[in-house]
GUKOLNU-161475 format. One line per field, with one value per residue: residue in one letter; y, z, x of N, C-alpha, C, CB in turn. Coordinates in nm, 4 decimals, always signed. Each point is the difference from the previous one (the first is absolute). Glycine has a CB too. Layout:
r [A | ...] .
nv [Y | ...] .
nw [Z | ...] .
nu [X | ...] .
cav [Y | ...] .
caw [Z | ...] .
cau [X | ...] .
cv [Y | ...] .
cw [Z | ...] .
cu [X | ...] .
cbv [Y | ...] .
cbw [Z | ...] .
cbu [X | ...] .
END
This chain:
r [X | X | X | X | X | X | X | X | X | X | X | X | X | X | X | X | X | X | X | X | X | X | X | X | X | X | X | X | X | X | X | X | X | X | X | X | X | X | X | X | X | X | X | X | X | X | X | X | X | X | X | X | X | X | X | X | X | X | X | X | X | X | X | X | X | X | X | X | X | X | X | X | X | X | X | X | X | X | X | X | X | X | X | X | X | X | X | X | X | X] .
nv [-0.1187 | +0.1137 | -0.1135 | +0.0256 | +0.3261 | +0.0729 | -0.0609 | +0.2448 | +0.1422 | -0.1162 | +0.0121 | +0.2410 | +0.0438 | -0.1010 | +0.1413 | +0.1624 | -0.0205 | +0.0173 | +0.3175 | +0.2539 | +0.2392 | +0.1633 | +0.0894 | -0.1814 | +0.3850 | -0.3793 | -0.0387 | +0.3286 | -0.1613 | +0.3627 | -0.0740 | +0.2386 | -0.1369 | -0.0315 | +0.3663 | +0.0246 | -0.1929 | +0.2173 | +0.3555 | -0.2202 | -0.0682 | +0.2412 | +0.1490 | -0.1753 | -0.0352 | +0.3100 | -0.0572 | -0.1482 | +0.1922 | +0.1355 | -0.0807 | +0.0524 | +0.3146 | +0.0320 | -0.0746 | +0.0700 | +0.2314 | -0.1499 | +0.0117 | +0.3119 | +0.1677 | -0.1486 | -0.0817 | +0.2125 | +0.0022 | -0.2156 | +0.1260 | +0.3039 | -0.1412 | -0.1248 | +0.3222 | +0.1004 | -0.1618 | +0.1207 | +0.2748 | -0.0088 | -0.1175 | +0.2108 | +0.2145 | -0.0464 | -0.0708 | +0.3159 | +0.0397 | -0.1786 | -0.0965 | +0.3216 | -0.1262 | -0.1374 | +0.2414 | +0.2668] .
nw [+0.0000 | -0.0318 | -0.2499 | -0.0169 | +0.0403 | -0.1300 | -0.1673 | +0.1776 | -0.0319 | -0.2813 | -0.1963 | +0.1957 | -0.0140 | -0.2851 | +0.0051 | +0.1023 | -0.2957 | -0.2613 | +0.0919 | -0.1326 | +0.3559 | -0.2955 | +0.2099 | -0.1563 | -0.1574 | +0.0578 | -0.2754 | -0.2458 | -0.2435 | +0.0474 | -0.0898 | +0.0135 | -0.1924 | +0.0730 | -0.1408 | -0.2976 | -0.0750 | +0.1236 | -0.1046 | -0.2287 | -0.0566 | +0.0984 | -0.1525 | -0.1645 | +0.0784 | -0.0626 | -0.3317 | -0.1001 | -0.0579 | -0.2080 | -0.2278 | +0.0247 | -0.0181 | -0.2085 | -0.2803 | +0.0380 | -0.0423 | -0.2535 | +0.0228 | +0.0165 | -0.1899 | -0.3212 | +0.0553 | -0.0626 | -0.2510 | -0.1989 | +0.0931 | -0.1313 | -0.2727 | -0.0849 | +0.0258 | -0.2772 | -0.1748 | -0.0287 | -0.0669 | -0.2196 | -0.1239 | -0.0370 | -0.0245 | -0.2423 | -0.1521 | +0.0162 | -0.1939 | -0.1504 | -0.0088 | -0.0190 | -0.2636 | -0.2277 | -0.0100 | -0.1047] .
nu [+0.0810 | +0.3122 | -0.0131 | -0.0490 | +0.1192 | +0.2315 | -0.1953 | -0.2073 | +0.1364 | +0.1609 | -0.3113 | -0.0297 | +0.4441 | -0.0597 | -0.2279 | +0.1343 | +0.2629 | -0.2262 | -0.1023 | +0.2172 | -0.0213 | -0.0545 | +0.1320 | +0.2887 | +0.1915 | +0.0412 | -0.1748 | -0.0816 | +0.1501 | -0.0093 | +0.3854 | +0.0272 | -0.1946 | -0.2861 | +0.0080 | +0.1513 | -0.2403 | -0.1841 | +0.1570 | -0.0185 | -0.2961 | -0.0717 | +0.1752 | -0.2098 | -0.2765 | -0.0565 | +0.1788 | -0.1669 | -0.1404 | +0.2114 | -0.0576 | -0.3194 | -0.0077 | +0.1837 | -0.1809 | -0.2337 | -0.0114 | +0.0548 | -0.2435 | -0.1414 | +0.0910 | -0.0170 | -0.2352 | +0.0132 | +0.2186 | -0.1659 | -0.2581 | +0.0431 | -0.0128 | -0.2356 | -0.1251 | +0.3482 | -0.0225 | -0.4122 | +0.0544 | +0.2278 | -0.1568 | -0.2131 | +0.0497 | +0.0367 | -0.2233 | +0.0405 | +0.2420 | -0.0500 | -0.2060 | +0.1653 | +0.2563 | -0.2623 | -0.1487 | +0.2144] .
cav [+0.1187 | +0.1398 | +0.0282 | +0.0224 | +0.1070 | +0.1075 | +0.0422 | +0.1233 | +0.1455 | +0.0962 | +0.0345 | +0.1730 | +0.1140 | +0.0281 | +0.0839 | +0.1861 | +0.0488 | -0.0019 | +0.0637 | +0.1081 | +0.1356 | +0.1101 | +0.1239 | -0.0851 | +0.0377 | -0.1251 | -0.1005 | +0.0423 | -0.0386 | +0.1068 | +0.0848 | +0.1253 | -0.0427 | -0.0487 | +0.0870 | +0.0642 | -0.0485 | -0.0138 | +0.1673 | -0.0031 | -0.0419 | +0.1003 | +0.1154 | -0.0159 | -0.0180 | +0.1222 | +0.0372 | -0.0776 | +0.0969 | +0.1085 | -0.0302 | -0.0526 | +0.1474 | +0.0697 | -0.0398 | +0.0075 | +0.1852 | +0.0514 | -0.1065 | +0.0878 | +0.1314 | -0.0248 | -0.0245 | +0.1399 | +0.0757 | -0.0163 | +0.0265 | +0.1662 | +0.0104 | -0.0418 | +0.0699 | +0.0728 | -0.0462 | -0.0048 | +0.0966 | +0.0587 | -0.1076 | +0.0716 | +0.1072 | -0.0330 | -0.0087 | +0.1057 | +0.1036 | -0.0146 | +0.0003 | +0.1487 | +0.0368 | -0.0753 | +0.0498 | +0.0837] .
caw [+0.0000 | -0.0094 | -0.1815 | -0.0674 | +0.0555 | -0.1074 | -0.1916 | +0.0146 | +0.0305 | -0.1112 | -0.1398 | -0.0139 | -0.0118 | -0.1357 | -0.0693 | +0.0786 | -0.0270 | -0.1243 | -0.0766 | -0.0647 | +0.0240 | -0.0739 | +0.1076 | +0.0647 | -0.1209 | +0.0292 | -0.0867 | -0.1097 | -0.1228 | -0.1105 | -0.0078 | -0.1083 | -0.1075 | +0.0120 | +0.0169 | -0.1553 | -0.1112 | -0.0036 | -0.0666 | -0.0959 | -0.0608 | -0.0411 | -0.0849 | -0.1024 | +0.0068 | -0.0104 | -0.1243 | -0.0425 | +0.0426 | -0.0600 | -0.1301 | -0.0238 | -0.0469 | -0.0566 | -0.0908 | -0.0007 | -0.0140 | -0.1953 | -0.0974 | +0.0005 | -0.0305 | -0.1550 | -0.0348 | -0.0418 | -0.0783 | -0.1476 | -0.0050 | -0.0590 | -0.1406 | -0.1001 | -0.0254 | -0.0924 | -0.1386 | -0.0403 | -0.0123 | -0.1324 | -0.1018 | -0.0218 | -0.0541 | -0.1187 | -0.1177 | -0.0498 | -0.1191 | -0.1206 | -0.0799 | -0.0590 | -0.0846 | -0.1155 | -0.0668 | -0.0731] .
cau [-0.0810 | +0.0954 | -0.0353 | -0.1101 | -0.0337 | +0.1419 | +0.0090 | -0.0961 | +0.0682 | +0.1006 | -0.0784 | -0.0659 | +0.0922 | +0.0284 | -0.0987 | -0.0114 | +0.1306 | -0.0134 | -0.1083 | +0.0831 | -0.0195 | -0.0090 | +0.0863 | +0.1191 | +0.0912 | +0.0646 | -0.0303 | -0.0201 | +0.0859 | -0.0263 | +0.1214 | +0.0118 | -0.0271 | -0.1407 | -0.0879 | +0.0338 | -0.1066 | -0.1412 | -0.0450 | +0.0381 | -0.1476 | -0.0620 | +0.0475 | -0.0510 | -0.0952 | -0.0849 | +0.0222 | -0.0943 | -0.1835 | +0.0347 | +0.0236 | -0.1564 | -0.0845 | +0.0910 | -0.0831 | -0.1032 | -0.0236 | +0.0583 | -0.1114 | -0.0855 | +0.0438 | -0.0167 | -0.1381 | -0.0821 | +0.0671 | -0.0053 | -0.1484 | +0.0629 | +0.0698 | -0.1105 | -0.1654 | +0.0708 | +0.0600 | -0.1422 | -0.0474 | +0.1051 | -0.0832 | -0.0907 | +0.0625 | +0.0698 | -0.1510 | -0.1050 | +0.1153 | -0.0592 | -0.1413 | -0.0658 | +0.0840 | -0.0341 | -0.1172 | +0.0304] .
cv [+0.1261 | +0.0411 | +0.0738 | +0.1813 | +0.1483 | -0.0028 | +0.0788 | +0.1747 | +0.0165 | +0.0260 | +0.1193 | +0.0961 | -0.0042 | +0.0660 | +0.1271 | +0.0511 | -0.0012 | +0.1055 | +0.1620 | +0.1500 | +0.1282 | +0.0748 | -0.0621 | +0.0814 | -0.1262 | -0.0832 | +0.0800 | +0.0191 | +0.1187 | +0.0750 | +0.1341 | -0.0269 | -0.0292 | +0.1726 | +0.0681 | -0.0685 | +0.0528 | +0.1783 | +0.0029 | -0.0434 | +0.0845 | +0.1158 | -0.0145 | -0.0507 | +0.1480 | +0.0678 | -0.0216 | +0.0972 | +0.0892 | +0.0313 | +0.0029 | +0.1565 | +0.0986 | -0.0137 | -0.0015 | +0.1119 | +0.0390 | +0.0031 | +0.0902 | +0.1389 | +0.0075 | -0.0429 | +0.1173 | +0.1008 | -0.0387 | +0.0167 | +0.1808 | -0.0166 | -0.0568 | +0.1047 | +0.1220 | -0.0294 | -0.0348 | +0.1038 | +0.0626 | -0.0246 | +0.0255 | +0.1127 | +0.0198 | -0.0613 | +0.1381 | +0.1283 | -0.0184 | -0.0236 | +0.1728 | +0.0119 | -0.0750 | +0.0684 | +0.1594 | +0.0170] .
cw [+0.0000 | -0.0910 | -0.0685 | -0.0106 | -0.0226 | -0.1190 | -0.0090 | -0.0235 | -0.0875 | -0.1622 | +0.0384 | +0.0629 | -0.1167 | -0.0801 | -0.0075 | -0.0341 | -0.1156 | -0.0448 | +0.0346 | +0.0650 | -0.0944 | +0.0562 | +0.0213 | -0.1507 | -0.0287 | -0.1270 | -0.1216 | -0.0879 | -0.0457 | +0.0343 | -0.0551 | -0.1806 | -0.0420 | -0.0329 | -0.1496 | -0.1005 | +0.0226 | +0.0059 | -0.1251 | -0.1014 | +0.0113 | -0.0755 | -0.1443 | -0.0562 | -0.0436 | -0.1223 | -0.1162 | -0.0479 | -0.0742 | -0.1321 | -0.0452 | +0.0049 | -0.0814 | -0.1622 | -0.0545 | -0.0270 | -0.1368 | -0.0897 | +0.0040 | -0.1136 | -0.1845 | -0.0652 | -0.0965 | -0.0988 | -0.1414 | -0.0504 | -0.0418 | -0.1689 | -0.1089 | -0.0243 | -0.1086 | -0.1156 | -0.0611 | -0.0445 | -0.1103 | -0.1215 | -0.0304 | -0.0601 | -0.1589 | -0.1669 | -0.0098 | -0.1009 | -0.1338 | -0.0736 | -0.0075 | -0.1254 | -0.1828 | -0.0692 | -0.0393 | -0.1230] .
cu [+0.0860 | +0.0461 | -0.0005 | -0.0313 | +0.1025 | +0.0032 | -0.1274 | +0.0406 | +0.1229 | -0.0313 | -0.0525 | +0.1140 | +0.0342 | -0.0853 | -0.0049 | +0.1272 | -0.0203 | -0.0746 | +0.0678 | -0.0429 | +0.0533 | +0.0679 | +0.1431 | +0.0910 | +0.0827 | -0.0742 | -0.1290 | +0.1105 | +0.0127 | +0.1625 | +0.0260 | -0.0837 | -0.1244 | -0.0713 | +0.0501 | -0.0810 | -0.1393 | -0.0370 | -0.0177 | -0.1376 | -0.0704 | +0.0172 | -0.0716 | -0.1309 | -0.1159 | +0.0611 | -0.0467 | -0.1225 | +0.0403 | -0.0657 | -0.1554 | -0.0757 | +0.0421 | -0.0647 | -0.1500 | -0.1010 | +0.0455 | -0.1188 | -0.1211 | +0.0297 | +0.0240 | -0.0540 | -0.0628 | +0.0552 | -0.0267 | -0.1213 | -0.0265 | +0.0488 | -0.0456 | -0.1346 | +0.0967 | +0.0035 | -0.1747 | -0.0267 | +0.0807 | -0.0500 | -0.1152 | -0.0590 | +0.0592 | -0.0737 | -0.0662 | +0.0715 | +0.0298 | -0.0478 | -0.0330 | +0.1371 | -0.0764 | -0.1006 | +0.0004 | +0.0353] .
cbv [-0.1268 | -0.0320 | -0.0841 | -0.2720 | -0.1964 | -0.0309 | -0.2402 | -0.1894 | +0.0005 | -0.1007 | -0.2244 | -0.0646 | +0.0109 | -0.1664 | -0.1458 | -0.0291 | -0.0617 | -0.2143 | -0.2049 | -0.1543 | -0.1172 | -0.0264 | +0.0870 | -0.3126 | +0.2590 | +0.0220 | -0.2240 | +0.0754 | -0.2186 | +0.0445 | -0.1963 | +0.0474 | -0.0506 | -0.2616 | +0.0162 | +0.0490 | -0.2132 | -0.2881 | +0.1165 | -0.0345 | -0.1886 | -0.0901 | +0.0124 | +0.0077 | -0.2094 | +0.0292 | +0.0056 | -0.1978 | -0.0130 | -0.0364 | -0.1456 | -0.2860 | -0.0166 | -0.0467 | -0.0731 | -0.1523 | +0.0676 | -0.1413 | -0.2707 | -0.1075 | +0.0203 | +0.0096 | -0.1298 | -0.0150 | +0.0350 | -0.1379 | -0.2280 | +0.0749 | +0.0117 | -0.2478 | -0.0292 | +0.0408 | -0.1350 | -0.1321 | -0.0053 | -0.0419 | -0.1539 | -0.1087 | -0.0089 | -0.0432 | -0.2544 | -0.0552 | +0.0178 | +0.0199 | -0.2753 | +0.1614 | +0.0094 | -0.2020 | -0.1903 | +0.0147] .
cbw [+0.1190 | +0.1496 | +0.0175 | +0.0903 | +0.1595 | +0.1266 | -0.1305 | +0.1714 | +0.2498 | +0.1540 | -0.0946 | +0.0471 | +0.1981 | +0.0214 | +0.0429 | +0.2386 | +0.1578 | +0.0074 | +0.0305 | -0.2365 | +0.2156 | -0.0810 | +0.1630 | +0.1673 | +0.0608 | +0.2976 | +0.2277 | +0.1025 | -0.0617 | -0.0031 | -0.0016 | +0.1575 | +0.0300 | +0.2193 | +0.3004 | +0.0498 | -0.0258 | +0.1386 | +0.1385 | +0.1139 | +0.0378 | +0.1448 | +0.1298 | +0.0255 | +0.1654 | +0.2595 | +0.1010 | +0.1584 | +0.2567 | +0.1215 | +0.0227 | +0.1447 | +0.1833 | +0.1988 | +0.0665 | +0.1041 | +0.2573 | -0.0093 | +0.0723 | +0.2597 | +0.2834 | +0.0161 | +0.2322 | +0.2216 | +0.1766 | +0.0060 | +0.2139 | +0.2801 | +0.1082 | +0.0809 | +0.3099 | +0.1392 | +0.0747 | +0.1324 | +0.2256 | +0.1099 | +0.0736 | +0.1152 | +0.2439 | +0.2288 | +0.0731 | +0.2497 | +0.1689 | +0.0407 | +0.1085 | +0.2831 | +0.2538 | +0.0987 | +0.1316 | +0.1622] .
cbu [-0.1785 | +0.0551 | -0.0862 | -0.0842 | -0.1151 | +0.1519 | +0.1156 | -0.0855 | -0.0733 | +0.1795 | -0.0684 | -0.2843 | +0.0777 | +0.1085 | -0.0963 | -0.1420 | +0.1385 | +0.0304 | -0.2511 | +0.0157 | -0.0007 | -0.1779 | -0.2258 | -0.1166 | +0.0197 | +0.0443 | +0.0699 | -0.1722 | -0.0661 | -0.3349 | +0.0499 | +0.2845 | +0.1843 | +0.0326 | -0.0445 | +0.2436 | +0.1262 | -0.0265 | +0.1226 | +0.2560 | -0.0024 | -0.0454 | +0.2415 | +0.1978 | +0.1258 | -0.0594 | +0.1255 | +0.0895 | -0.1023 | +0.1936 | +0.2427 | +0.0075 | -0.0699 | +0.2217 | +0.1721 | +0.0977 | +0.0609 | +0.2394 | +0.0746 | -0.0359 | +0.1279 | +0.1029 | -0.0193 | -0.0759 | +0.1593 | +0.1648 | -0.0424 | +0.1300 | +0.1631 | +0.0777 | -0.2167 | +0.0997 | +0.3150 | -0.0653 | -0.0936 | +0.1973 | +0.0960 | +0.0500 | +0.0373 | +0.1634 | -0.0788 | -0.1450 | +0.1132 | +0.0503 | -0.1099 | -0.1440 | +0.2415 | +0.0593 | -0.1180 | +0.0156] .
END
């Protein structure tokens, strides 16, 4: 039974020496290096987004511009017939 009772107690100290405290700087793994990557991801992560709205606003904007530049080159083209169907018919 005294055993039985120590391999008890030295499986659940292994257990409790196995489990990892965040606050313990001793047994938190995050190194310099750990934290530099994961600025690093996010850096690029929110650069990411950036790029995306960034584009997105373009895309708009030269939407509305070729749209403008088409109702123009319409109205010229238009223009231009009436000049010279009139010119012709002089």
């Amino acid at each position: 039974m005294k055993k039985v009772l120590l391999v008890m107690l030295m499986a659940s100290m292994l257990v409790l020496a196995g489990c990892k405290d965040k606050k313990d700087p001793v047994q938190n793994n995050e190194g310099p290096m750990q934290k530099a990557g994961e600025k690093a991801d996010n850096a690029a992560e929110k650069t990411g987004e950036a790029v995306k709205d960034a584009a997105d606003a373009t895309g708009s904007t030269v939407k509305g511009a070729a749209d403008a530049t088409g109702s123009a080159v319409k109205d010229a083209t238009e223009k231009t017939g009436e000049v010279v169907g009139d010119t012709i018919s002089k």
